[in-house]
C-alpha positions as CSV (number, residue, x, y, z in Angstrom):
1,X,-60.4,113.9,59.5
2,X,-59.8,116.7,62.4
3,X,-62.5,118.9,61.8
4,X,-62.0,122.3,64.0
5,X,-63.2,125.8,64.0
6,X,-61.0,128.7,62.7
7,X,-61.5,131.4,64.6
8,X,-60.3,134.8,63.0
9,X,-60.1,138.3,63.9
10,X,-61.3,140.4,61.6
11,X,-61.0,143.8,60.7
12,X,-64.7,145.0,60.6
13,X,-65.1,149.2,60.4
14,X,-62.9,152.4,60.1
15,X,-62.5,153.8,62.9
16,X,-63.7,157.1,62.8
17,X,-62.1,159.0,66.4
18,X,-58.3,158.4,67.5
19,X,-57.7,154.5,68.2
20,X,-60.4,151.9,68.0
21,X,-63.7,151.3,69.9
22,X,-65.7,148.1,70.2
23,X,-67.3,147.1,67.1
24,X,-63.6,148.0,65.3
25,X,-62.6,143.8,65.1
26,X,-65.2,141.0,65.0
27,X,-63.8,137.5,66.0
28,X,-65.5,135.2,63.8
29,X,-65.7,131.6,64.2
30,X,-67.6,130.5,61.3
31,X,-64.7,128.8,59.4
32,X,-63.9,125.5,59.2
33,X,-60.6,123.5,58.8
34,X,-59.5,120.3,58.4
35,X,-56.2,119.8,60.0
36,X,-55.2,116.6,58.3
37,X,-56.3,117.0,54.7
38,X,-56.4,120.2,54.3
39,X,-54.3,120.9,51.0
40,X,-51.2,122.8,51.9
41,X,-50.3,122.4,47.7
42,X,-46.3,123.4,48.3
43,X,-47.2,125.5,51.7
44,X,-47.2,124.9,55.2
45,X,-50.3,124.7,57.5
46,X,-49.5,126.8,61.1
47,X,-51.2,127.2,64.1
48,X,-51.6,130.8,66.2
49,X,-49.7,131.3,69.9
50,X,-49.1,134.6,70.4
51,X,-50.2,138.2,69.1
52,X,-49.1,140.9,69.9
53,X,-51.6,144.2,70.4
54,X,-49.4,147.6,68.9
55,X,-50.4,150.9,68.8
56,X,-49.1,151.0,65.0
57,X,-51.6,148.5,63.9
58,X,-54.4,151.5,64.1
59,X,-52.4,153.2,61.4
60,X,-53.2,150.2,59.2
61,X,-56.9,150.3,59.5
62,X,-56.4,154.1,57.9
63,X,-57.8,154.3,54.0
64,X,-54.8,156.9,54.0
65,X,-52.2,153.6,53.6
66,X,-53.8,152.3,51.1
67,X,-51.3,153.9,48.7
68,X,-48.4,153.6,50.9
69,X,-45.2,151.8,51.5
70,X,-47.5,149.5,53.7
71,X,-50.1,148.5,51.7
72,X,-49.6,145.4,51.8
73,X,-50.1,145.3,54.7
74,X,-53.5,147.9,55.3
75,X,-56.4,146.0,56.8
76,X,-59.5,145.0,53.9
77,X,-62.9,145.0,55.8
78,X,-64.1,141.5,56.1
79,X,-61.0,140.2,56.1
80,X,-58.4,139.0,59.0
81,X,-55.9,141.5,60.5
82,X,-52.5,141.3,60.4
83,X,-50.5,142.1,63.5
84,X,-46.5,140.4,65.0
85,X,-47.2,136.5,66.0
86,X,-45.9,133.8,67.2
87,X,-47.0,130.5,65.4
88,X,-45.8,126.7,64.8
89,X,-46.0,124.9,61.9
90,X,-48.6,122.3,62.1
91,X,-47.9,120.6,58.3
92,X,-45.3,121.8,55.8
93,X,-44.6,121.0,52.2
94,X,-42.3,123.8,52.5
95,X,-38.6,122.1,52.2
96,X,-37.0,125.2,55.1
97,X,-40.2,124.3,57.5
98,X,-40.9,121.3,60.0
99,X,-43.8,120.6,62.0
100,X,-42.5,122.1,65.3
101,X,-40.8,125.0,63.8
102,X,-41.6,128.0,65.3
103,X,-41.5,131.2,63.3
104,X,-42.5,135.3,64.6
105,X,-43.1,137.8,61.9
106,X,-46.6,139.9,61.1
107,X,-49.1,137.2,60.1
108,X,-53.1,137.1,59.5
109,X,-54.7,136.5,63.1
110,X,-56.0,133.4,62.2
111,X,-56.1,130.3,64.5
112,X,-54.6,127.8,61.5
113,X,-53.9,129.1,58.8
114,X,-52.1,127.9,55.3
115,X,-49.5,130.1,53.4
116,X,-47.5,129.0,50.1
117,X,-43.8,131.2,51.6
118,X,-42.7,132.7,55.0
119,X,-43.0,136.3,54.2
120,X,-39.7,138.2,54.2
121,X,-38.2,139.6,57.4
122,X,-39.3,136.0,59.2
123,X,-37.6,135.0,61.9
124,X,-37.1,131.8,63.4
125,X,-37.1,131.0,67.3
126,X,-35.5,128.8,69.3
127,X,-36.9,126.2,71.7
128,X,-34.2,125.6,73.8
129,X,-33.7,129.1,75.8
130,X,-36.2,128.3,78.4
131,X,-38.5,131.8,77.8
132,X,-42.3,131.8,76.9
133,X,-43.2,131.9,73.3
134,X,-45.5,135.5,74.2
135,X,-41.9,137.0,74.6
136,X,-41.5,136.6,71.2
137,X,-43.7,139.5,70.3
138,X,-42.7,141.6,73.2
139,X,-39.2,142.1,74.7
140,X,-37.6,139.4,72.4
141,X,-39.5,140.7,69.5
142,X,-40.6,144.0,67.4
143,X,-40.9,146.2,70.6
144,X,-37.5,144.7,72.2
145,X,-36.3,144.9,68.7
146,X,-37.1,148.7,68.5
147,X,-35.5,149.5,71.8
148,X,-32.0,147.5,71.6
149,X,-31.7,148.5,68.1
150,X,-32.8,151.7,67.8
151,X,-30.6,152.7,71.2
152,X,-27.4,150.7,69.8
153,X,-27.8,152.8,66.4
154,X,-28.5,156.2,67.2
155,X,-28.0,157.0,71.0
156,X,-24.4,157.8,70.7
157,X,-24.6,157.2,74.7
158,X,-22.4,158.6,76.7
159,X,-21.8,157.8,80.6
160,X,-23.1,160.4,83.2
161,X,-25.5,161.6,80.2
162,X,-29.2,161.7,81.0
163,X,-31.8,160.3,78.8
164,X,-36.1,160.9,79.0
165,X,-38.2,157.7,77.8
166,X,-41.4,158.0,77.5
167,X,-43.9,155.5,77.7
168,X,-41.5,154.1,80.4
169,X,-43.7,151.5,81.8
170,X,-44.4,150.2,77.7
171,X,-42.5,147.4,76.0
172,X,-40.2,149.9,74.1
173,X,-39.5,152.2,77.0
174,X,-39.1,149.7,79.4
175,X,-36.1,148.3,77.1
176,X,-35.2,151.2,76.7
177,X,-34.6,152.5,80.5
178,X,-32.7,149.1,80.8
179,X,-30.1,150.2,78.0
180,X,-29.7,153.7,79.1
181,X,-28.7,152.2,82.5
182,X,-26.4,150.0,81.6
183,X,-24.8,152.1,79.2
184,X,-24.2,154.6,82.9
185,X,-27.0,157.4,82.0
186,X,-29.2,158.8,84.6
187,X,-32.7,158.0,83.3
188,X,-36.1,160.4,83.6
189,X,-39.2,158.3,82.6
190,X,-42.4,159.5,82.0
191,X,-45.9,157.7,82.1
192,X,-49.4,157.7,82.4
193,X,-50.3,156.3,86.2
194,X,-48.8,156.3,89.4
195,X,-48.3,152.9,88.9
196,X,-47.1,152.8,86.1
197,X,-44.5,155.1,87.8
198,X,-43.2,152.4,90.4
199,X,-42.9,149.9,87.4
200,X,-41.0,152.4,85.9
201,X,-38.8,152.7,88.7
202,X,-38.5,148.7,89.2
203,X,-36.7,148.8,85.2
204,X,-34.1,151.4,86.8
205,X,-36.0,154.7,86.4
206,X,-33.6,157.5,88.5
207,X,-36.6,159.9,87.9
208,X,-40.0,158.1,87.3
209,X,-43.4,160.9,87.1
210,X,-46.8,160.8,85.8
211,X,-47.4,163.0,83.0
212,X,-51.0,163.7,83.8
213,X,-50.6,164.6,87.1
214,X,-47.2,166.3,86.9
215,X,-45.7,169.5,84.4
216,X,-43.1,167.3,82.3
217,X,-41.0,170.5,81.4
218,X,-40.4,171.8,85.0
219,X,-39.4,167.9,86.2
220,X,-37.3,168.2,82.8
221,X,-35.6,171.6,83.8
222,X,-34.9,170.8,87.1
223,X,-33.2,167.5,86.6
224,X,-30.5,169.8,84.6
225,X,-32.3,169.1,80.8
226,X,-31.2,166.0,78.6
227,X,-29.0,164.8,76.3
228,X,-30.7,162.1,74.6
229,X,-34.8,161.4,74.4
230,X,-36.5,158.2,73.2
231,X,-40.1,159.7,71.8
232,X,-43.1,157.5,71.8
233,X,-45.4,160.2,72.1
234,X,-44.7,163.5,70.1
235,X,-46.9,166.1,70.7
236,X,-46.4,168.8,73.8
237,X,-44.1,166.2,75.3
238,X,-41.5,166.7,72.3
239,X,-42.3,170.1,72.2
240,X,-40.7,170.1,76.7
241,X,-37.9,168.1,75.4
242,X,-37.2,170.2,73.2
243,X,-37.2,172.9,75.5
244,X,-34.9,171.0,78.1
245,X,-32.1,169.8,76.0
246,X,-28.9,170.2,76.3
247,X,-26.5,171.4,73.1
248,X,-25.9,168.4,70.8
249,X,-28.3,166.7,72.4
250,X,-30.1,163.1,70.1
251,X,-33.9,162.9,69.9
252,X,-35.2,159.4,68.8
253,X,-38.0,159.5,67.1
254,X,-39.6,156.1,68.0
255,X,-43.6,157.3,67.9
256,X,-46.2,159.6,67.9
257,X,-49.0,158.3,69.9
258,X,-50.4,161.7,71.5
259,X,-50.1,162.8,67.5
260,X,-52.1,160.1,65.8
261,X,-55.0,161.7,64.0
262,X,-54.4,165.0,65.5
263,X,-54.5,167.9,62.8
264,X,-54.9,170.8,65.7
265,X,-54.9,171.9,69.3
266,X,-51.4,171.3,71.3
267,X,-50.5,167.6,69.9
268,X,-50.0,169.0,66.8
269,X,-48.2,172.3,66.7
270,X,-44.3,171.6,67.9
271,X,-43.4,175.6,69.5
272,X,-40.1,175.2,70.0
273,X,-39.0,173.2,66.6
274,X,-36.1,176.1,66.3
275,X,-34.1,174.3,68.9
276,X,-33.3,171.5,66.6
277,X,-31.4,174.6,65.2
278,X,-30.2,176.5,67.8
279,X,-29.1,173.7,70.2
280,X,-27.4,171.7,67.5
281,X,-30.2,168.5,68.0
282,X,-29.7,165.4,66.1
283,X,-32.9,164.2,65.5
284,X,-33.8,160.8,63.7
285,X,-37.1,159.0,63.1
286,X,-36.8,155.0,62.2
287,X,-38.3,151.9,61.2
288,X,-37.1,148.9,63.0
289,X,-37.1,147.0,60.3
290,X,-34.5,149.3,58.4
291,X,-32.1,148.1,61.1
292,X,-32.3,144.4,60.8
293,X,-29.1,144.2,58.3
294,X,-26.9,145.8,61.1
295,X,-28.4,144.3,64.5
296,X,-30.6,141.3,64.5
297,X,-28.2,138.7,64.4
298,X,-26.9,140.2,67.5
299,X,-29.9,141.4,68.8
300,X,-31.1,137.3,68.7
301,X,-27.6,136.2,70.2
302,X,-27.8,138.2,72.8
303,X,-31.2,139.8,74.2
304,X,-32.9,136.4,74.9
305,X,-30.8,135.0,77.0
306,X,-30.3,137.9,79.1
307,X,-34.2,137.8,79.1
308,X,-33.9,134.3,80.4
309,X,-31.2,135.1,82.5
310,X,-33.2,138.1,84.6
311,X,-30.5,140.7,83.3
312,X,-33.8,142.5,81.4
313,X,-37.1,142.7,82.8
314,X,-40.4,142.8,81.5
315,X,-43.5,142.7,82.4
316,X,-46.5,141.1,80.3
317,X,-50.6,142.4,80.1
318,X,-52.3,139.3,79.0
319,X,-55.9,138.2,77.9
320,X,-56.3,135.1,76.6
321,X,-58.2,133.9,73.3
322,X,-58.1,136.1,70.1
323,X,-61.5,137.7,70.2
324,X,-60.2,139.5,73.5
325,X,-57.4,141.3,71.1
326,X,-59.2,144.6,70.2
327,X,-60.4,144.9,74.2
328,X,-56.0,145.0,74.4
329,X,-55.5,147.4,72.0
330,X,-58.6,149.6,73.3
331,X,-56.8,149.6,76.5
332,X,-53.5,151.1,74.8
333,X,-55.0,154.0,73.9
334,X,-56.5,154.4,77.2
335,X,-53.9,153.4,79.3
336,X,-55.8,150.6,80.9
337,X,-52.7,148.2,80.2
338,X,-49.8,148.0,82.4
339,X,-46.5,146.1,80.6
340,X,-46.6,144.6,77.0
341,X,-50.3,144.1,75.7
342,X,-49.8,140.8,74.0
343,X,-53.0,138.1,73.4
344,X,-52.1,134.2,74.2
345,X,-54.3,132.4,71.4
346,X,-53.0,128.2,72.4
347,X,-49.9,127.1,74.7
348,X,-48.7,125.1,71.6
């Protein structure tokens, strides 16, 4: 008998202002689990690694997707949060899972925890490409996912273009920079410190500036305007790109952080929307996930081992222990975080 505690992570009020504040999560260690006789009956018993903190995953703790597409997936007070993991399987009565496996998909943020199935869209990792298992949830997983994917599909890149990221120095848009570069565009990123601005620049950034301290439509307009802009923001930054883009030009529609919750003032009123018109824009919002049938398997053949092999960079925030995840995902909204905001729960 392995008695141990289960700490959780549990989703604990609705937030009532843009983001979460402390008091949002509770970490609760009042469970307990045997590991060695705990029943699995036909399931698999799997221990937490990784987790990754998303901006998304405040959407989820919104009453409002409770009767949508996601709810599933839309956080019950009380109970634990779901969010992208990394975890190995402990136990398994599952015929498809080993002990050792290792599996990333969205799972409760729950030290051990035991689940009859691997929910759809689960993917399985490999242990022999020499990169840490946190990577999983970062630039090997949903945000590295978003950015290969998303730019393979709907870029339509062409050399000597030039392409705006925002949230350059993030998990998305530092993929993102990467693929614009090696696809021959000159890159303008945007983010939120100065530096934040030099790690921009250390992922290939031609043009690297901080939006709070600089106007992004005049740096847009004197670069020579774009042709293709990855939006992780929305708001008065869409409305400048808008503004500065060239005929034909393709908007990705990847996010809308400066947007979330915002129902007036400058985030939410888009002036210059008759350009999608006028200028012949190709604009195109998408779910990762919708892409999976056309790019994963090539997305997993290739992208980790030119992780491992230095050809794409990254750079990690870390805390440790899963009561330190909602400090992470605080500091997303503040811009505290420098690099992929991912939580390290146990080496293995």
């Amino acid at each position: 008998m392995v008695l141990t505690k289960n700490g959780r992570l549990l989703f604990n009020s609705v937030p009532v202002s843009d983001g979460i504040v402390p008091g949002t999560l509770r970490y609760d260690e009042s469970e307990i689990i045997d590991l060695d006789a705990a029943p699995l009956n036909g399931g698999a018993l799997f221990k937490l690694l990784a987790v990754s903190a998303d901006p998304f995953l405040t959407a989820l703790m919104s009453p409002a997707y409770s009767e949508s597409a996601f709810e599933h997936l839309t956080y019950k007070i009380g109970k634990p949060i779901v969010a992208y993991a990394v975890i190995v399987a402990l136990r398994s009565e599952i015929p498809t899972v080993k002990p050792g496996d290792h599996f990333m998909n969205m799972f409760p943020l729950e030290e051990y925890f035991i689940i009859d199935c691997l929910p759809e869209r689960t993917v399985p990792l490999p242990s022999d490409v020499g990169i840490p298992w946190s990577t999983y949830v970062g630039v090997c997983g949903m945000p590295g996912q978003t950015a290969y994917m998303g730019w393979k599909e709907y870029s339509k890149a062409k050399k000597g273009e030039t392409a705006f990221v925002t949230t350059g120095a993030g998990p998305v848009g530092s993929f993102v920079i990467q693929m614009a570069k090696r696809d021959g565009l000159k890159v303008i990123a945007s983010a939120g410190s100065d530096e934040k601005v030099e790690l921009m620049k250390s992922f290939g950034a031609d043009v690297a500036f901080n939006y709070k301290t600089a106007n992004t439509l005049e740096i847009l307009e004197r670069e020579g305007g774009i042709d293709v802009f990855w939006d992780n923001v929305g708001g008065v930054t869409l409305d400048a790109a808008l503004q500065a883009s060239r005929s034909k030009a393709r908007f990705l529609e990847c996010g809308m952080m400066a947007a979330y919750g915002a129902t007036d003032g400058p985030n939410a009123i888009i002036k210059n929307i008759w350009n999608i018109v006028g200028k012949s824009i190709t604009m195109v919002g998408f779910l990762v996930w919708d892409l999976y049938e056309g790019h994963l398997d090539d997305f997993y053949t290739t992208v980790p081992k030119l992780v491992a092999d230095g050809e794409i960079k990254y750079r990690e925030d870390v805390t440790r222990g899963l009561g330190s995840l909602e400090d992470a995902m605080i500091g997303l909204f503040k811009g505290t975080n420098v690099g992929k905001a991912v939580g390290i729960v146990a080496d293995e």
